[in-house]
KOLNU-92985 format. One record per residue: x, y, z of N, C-alpha, C, CB in turn; residue in three letters. Coordinates in Angstrom, 1 decimal, padded with zeros to 4 digits. Each point is the difference from the previous one (the first is absolute). Glycine has a CB too. Layout:
<sites>
{{X; Y; Z}; {X; Y; Z}; {X; Y; Z}; {X; Y; Z}; Ala} ...
</sites>
This chain:
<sites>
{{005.6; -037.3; 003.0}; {000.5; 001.4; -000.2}; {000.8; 000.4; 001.3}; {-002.1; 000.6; -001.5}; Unk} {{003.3; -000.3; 000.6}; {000.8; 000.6; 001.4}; {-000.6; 001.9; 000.6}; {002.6; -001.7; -001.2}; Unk} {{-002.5; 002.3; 002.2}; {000.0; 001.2; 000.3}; {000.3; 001.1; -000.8}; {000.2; -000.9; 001.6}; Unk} {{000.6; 000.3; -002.9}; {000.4; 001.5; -001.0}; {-000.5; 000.0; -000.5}; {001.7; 000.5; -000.2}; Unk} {{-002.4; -001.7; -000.3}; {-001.4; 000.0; -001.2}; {-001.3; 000.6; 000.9}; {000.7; -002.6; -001.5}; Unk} {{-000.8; 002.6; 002.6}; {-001.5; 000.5; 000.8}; {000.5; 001.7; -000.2}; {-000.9; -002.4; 002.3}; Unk} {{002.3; 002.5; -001.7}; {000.0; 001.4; -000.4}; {000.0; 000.6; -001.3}; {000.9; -000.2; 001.9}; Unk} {{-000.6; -000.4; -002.6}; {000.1; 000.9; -001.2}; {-001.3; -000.4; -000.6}; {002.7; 000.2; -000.5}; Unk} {{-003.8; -001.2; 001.1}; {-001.1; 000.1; -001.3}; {-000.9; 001.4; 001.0}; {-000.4; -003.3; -001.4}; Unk} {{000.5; 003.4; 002.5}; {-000.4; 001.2; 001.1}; {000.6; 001.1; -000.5}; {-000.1; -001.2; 002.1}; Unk} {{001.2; 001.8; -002.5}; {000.5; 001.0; -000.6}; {-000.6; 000.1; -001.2}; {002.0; -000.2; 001.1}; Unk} {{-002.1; -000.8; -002.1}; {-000.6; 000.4; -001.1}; {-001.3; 000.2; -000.1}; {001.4; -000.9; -000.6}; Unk} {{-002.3; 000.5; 001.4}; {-001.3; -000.4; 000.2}; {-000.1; 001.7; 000.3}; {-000.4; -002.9; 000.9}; Unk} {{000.9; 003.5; 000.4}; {000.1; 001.6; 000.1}; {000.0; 000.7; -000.7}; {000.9; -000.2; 001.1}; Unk} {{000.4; 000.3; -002.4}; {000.3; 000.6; -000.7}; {-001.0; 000.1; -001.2}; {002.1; -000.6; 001.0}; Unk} {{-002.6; -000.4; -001.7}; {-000.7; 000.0; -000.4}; {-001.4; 000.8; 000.1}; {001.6; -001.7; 000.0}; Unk} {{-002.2; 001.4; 001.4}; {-000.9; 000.9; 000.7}; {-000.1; 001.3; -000.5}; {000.2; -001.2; 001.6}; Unk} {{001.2; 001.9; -001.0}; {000.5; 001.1; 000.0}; {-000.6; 001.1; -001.3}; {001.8; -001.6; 001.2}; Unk} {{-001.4; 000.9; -002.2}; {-000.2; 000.2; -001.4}; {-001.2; -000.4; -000.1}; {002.1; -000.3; -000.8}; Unk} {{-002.9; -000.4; 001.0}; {-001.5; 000.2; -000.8}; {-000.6; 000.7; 001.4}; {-000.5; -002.7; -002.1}; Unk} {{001.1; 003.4; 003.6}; {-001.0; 000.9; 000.3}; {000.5; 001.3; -000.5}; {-000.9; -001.2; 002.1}; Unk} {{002.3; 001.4; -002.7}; {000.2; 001.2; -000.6}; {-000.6; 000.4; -001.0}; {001.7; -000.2; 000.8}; Unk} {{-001.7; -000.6; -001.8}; {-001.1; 000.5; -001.1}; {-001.1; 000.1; 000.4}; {000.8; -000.9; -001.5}; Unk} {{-001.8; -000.2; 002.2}; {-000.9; 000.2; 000.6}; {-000.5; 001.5; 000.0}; {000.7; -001.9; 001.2}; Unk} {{-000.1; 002.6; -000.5}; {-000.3; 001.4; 000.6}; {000.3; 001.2; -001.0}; {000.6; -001.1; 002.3}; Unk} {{-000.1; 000.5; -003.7}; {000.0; 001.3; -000.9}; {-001.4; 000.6; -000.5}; {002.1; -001.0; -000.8}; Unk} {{-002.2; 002.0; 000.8}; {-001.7; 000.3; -000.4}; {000.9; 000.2; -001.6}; {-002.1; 001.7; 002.5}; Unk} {{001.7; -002.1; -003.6}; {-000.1; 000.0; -001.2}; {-000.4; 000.9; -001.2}; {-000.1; -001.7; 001.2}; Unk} {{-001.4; 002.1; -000.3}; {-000.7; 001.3; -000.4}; {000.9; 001.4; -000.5}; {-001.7; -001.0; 001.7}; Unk} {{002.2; 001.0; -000.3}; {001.1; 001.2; -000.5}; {001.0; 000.1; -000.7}; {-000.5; 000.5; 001.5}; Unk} {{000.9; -001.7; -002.4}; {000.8; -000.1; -000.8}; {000.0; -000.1; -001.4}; {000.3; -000.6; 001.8}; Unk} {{-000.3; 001.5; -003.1}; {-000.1; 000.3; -001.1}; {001.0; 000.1; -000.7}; {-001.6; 000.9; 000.5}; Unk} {{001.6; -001.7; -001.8}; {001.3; 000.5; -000.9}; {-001.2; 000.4; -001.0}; {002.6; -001.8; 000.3}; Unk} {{-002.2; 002.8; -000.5}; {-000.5; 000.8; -001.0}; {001.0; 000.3; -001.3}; {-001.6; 000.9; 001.9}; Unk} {{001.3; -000.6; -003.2}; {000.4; 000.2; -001.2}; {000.8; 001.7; -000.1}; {-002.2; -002.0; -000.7}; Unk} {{003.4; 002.1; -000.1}; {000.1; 001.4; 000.2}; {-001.0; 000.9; -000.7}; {002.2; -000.5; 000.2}; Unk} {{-003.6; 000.2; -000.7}; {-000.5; 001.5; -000.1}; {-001.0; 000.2; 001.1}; {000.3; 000.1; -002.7}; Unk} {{-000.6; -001.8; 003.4}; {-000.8; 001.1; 001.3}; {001.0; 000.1; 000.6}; {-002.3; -000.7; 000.5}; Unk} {{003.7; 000.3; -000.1}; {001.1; 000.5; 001.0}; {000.2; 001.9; 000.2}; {001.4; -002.7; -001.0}; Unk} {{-001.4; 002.8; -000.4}; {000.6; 001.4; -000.2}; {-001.2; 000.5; 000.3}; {001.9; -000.1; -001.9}; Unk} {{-003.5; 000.2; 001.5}; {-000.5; 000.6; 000.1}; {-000.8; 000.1; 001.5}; {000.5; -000.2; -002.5}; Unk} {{000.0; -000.4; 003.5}; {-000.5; 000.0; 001.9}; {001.6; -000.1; 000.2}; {-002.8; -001.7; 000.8}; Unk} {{003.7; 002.0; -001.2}; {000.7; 000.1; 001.2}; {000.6; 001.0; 001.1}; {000.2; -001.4; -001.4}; Unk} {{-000.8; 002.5; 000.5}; {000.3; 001.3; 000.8}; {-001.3; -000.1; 001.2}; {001.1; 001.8; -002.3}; Unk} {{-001.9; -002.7; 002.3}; {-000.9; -000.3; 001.1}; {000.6; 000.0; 001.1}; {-001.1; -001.0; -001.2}; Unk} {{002.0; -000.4; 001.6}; {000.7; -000.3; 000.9}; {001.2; 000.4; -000.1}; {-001.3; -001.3; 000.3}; Unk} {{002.9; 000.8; 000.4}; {000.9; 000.2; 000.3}; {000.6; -001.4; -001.6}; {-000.6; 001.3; 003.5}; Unk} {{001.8; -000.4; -003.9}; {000.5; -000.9; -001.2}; {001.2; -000.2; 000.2}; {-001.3; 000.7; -001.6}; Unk} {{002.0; -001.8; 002.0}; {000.9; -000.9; 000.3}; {001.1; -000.9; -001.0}; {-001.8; 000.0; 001.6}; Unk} {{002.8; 000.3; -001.3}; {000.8; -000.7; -001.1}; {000.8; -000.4; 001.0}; {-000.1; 001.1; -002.3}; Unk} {{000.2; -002.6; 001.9}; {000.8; -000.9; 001.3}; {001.0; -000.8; -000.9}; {-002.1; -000.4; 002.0}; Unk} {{003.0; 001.2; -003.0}; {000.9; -000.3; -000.6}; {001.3; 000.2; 000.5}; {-001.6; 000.2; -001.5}; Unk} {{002.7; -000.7; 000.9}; {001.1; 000.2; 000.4}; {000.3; 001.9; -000.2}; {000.6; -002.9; -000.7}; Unk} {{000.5; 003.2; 001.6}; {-000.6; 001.5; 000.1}; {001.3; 000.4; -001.4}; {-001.1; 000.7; 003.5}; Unk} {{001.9; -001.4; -003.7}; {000.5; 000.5; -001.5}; {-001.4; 000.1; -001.3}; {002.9; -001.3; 000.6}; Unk} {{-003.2; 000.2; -000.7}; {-001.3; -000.1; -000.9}; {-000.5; 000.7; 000.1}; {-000.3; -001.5; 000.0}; Unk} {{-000.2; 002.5; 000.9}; {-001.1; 000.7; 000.8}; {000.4; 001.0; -000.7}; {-000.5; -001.0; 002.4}; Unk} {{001.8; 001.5; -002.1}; {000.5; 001.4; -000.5}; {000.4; -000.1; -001.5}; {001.0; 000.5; 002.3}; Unk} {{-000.8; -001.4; -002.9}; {000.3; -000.1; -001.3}; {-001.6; 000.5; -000.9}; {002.2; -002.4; 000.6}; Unk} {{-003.3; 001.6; 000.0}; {-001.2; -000.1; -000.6}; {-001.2; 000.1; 000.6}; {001.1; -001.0; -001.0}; Unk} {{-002.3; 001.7; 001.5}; {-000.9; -000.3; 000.7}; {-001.1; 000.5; -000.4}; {001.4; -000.3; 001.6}; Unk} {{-002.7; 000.0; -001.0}; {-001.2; 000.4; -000.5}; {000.0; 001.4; 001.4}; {-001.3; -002.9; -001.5}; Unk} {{001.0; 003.9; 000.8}; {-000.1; 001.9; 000.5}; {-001.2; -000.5; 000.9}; {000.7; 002.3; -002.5}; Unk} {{000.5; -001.5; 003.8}; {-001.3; 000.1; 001.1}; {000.3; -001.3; 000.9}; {-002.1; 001.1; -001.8}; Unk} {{002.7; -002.3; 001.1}; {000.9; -000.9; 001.0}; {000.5; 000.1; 000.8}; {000.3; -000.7; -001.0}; Unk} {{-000.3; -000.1; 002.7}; {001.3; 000.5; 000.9}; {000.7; -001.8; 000.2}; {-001.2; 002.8; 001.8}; Unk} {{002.0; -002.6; -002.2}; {001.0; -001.0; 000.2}; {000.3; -000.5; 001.6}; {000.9; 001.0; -002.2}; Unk} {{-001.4; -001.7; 002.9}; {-000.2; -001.2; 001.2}; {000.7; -001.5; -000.3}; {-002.5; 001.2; 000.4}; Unk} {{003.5; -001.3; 000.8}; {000.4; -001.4; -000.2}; {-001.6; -000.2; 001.4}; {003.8; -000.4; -000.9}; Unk} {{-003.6; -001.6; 000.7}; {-001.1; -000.8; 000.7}; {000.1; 000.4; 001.6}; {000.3; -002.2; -001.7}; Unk} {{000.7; 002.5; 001.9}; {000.3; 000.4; 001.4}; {-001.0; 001.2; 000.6}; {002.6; -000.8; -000.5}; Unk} {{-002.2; 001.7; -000.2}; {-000.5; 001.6; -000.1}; {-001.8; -000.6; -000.2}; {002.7; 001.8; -001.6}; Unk} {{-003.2; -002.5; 001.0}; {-001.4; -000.4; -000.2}; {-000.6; -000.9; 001.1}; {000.6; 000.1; -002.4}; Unk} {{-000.2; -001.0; 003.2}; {-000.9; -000.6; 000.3}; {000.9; -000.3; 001.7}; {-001.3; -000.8; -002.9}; Unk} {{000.3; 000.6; 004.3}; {000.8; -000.2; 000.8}; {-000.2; 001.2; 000.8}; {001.4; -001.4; -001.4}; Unk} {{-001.2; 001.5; 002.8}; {000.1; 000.9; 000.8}; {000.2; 001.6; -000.4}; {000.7; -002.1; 001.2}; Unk} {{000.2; 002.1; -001.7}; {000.4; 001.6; -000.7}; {000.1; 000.2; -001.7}; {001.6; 000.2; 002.2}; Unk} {{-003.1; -000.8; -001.9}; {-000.3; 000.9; -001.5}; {-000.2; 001.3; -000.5}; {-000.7; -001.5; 000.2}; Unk} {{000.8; 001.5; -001.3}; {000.3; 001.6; -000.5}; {-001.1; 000.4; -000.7}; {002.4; -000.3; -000.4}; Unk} {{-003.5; -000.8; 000.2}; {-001.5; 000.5; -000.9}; {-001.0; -000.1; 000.6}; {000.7; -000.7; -001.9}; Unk} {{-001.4; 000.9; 002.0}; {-001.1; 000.5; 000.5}; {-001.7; -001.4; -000.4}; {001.6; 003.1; -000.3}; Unk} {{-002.0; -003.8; 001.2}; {000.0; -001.2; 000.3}; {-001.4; -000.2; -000.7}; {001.6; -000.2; 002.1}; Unk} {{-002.0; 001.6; -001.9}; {-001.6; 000.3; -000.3}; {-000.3; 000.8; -001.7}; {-000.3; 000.5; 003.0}; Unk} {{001.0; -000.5; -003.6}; {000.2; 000.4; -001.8}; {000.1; -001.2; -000.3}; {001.2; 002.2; -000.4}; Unk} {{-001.4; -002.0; -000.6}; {000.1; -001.2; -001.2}; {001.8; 000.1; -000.9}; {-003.4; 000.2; -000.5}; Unk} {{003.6; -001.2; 000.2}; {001.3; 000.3; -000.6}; {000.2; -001.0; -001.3}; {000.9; 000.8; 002.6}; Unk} {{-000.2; 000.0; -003.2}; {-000.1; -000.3; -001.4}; {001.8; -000.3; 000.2}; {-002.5; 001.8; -001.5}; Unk} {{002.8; -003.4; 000.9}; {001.7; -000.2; 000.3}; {000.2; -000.6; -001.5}; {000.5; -000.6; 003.1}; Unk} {{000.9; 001.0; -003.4}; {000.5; -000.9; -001.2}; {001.2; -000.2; 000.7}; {-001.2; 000.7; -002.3}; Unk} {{002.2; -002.3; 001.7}; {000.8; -000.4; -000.1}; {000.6; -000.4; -001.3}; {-000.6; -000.1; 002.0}; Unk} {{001.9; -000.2; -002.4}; {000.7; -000.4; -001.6}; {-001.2; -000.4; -000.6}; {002.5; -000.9; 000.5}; Unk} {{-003.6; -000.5; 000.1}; {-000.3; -000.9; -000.9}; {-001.2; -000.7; 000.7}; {002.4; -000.1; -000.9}; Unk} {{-002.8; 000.6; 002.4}; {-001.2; -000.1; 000.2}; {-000.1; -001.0; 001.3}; {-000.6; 000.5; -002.6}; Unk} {{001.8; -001.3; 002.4}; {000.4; -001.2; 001.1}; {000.0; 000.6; 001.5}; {001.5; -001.2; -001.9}; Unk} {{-000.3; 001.7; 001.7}; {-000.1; 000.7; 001.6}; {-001.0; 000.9; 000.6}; {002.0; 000.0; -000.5}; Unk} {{-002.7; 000.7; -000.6}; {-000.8; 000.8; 000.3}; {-001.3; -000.7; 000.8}; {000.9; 001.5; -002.0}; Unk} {{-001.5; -002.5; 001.7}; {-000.7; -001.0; 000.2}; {000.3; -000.8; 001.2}; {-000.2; 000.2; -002.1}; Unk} {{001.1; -000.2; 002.2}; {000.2; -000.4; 001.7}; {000.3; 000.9; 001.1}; {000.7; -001.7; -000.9}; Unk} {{-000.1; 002.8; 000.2}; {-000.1; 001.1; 001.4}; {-001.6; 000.2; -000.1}; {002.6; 001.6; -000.2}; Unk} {{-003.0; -001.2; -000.6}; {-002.3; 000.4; 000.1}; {-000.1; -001.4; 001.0}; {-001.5; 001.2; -003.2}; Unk} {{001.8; -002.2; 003.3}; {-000.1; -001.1; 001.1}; {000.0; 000.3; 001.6}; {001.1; -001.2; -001.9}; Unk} {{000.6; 001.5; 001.4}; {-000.2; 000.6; 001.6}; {-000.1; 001.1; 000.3}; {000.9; -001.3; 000.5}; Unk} {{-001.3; 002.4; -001.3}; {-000.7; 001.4; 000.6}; {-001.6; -000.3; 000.4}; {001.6; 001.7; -001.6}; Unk} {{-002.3; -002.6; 000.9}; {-001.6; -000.6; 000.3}; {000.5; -000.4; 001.2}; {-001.3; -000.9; -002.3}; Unk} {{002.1; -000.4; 002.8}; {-000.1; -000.5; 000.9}; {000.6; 001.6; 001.6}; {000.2; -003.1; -002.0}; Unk} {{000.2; 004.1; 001.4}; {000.8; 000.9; 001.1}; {-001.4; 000.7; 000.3}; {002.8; 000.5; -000.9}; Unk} {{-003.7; -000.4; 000.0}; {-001.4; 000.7; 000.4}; {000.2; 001.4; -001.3}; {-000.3; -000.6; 003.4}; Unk} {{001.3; 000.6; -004.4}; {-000.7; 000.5; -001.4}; {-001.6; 000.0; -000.7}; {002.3; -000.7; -000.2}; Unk} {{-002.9; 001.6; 000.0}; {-001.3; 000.3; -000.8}; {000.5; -000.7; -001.2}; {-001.0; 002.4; 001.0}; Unk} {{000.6; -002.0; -002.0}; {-000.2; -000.6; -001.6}; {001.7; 000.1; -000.5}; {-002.9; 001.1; -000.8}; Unk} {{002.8; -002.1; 000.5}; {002.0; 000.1; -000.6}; {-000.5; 000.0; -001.9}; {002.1; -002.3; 002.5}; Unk} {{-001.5; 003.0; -003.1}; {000.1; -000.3; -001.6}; {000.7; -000.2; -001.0}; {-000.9; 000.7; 000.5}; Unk} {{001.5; -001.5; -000.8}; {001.2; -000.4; -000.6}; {000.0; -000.1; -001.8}; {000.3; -001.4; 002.4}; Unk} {{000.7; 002.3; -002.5}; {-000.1; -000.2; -001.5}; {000.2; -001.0; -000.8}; {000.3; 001.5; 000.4}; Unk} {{-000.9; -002.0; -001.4}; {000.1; -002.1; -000.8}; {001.2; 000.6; -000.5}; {-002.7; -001.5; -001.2}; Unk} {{003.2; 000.7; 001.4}; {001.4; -000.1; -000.5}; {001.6; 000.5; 000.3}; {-001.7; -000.1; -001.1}; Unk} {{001.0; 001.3; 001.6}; {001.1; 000.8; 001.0}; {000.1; 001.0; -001.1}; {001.5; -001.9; 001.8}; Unk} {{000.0; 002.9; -001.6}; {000.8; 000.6; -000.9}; {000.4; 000.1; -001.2}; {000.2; -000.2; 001.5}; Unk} {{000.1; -001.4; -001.8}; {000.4; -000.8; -001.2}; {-001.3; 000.4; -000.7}; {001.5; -002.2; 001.0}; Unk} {{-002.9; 002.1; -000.7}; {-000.8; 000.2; -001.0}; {-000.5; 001.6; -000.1}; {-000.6; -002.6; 000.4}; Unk} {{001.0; 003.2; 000.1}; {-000.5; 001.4; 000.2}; {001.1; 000.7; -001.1}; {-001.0; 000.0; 003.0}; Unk} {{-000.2; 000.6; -004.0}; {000.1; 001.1; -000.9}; {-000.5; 001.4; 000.6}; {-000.2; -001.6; -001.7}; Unk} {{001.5; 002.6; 001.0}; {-000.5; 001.0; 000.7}; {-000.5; 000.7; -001.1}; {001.6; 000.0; 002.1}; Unk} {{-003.2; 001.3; -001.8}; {-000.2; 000.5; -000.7}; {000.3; 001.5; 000.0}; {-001.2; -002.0; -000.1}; Unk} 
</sites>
């Protein structure tokens, strides 16, 4: 083995690390996808989040939504309040699911995500 193989199995070996102590440290607990009829019926509980594109947002949204890009959510100058619980949808559930990731890991209480996102939400 030459020296670029010791470095790069050491880079990877790191990297690797990296990633199973980041999950490591997700608490899980506080993470719910819930169905839209318990969605709708707790979400005036906490703070309700739509982390959609902000045309989408304005075209269509569930009343009582504030439209937040990821930035505005999570990170030094956040805009929500760390200690409520927060109810978020996105298009389709994907993104939503990984921002509740890293709002758990920023020190977010209970994140709640709606199954499916938007796409599945009927309005009554």
């Amino acid at each position: 083995m030459d020296w670029i193989d010791i470095v790069l199995a050491i880079a990877l070996g790191l990297g690797f690390g990296w990633l199973l102590m980041r999950y490591q440290n997700l608490d899980r607990s506080k993470l719910h996808i819930i169905d839209q009829e318990t969605f709708e019926n707790n979400m005036r509980k906490g703070q309700l989040i739509d982390v959609r594109k902000k045309d989408a947002y304005d075209k269509d949204k569930i009343k009582g939504a504030r439209n937040f890009k990821k930035s505005q959510i999570v990170g030094k100058y956040s805009r929500l309040r760390k200690d409520q619980s927060v109810y978020i949808y996105c298009q389709n559930g994907r993104k939503s699911k990984r921002l509740a990731k890293k709002m758990i890991r920023d020190g977010f209480s209970d994140i709640y995500i709606l199954e499916g996102g938007f796409n599945n939400y009927t309005h009554q």
